[in-house]
N, C-alpha and C positions, 0 to 999 in steps of 0.2 A: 504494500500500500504506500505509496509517492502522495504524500500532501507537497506542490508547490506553494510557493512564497505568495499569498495572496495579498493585495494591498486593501487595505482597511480603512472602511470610512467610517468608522466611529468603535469604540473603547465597547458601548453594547454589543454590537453585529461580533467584534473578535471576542468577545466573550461567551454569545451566545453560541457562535459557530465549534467553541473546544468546551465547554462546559462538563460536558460527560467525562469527557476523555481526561480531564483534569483530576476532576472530585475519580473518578476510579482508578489513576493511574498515584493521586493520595494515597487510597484507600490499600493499594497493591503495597505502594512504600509504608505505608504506617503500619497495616497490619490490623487497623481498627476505624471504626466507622466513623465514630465522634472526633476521631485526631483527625480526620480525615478532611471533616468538613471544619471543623475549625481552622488546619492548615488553608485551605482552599479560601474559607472566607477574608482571611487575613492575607493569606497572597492577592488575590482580586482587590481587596482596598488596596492593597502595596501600590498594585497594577496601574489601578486609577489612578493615583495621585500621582504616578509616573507616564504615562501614555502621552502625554505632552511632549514630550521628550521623542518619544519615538520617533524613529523617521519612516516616512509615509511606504518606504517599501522595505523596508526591515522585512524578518521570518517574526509575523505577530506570536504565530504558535510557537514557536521557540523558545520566543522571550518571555510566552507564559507561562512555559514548562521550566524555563530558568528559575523563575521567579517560585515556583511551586517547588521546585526543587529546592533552592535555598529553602526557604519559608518551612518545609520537612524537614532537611537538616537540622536547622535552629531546634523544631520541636523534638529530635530526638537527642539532640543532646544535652535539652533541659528532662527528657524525661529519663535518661539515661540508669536512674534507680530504682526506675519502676520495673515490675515485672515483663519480659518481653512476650510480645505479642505474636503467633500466627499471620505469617503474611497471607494476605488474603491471596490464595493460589487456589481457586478451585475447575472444576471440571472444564466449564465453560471457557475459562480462563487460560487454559494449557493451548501452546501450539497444535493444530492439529494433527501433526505425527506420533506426538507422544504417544509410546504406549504404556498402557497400565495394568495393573494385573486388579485380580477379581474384586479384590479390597483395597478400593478405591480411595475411601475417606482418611485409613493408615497410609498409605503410599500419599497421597496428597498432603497432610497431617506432616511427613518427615521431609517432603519436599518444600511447603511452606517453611518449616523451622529451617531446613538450610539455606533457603533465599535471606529469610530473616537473617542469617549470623555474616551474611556478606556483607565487608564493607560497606557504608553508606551508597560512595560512587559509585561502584559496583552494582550496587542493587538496583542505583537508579537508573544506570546506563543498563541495566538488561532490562527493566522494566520497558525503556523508553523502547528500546530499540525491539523487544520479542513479544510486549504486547501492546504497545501502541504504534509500530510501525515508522518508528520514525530513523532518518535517515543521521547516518553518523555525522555529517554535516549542522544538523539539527539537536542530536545530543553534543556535540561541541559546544554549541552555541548555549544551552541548555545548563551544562554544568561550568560555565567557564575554561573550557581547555581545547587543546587540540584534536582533529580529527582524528589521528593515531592515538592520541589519547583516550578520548571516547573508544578507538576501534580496542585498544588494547585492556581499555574497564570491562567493555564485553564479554573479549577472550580469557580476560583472568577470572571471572564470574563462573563464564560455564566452566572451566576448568577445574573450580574449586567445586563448583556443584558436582560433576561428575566424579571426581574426588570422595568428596563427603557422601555422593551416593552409592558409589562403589565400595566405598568401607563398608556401609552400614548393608552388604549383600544385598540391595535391591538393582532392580532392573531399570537402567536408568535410561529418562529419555533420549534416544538419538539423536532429535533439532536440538540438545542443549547444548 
């Protein structure tokens, strides 16, 4: 899925057009539904108060997924004492090569906990890039860093996932 760079006439229309994709791609990094929308509410105020600034053919999505990503960060490492959350990884949510074996909810269950224990970058560049589609260009732009940057948070991500999943004797998915 290729989102190009669309130009935006107004801070609504680029809000309304990634809204979902935002609060769920929260909800993937946080783990929990309340941090979720909280992150989300307080990045979008962020958004507004900066959208002035923007320039008229910027990657509007990019810089809101920036913006969502910092604004996650911040929130996890003031919650950093709290108990750690399930990342929300479920059925619907997996690539669709993955395969899974019959007990679904435990394989999903140790899959979520090891997306959870990856690095913040990490988690946010797989998130970006393996369930919202977005182009390594886009997660650069997104976290602050380089392209090989971004490409290389990817690769270190599934690596450790296939890793952590091959300890724990399950069958791990092949797109990770």
């Amino acid at each position: 899925m290729t989102h190009m760079a669309k130009p935006h006439a107004s801070f609504t229309e680029l809000v309304e057009r990634h809204r979902v994709e935002l609060l769920a791609y929260a909800r993937r990094l946080l783990g929990h539904e309340q941090d979720a929308q909280d992150v989300c509410q307080d990045a979008l105020l962020r958004a507004c108060r900066a959208f002035g600034r923007l320039s008229h053919d910027a990657n509007g999505r990019a810089w809101l997924y920036k913006i969502v990503t910092n604004t996650a960060l911040n929130a996890m490492r003031r919650r950093k004492s709290r108990t750690a959350p399930i990342a929300d990884v479920g059925i619907d949510n997996l690539p669709s090569s993955a395969v899974l074996r019959s007990d679904r909810s435990g394989q999903l269950a140790v899959i979520g906990e090891a997306v959870y224990r990856l690095p913040a970058k990490q988690r946010a560049a797989l998130m970006q890039r393996h369930f919202h589609g977005l182009e390594y260009a886009e997660i650069a732009l997104s976290l602050g860093c380089s392209e090989e940057s971004a490409r290389a948070n990817v690769y270190q991500a599934i690596k450790k996932l296939r890793a952590t999943l091959g300890d724990r004797g399950e069958r791990q998915p092949p797109s990770l």
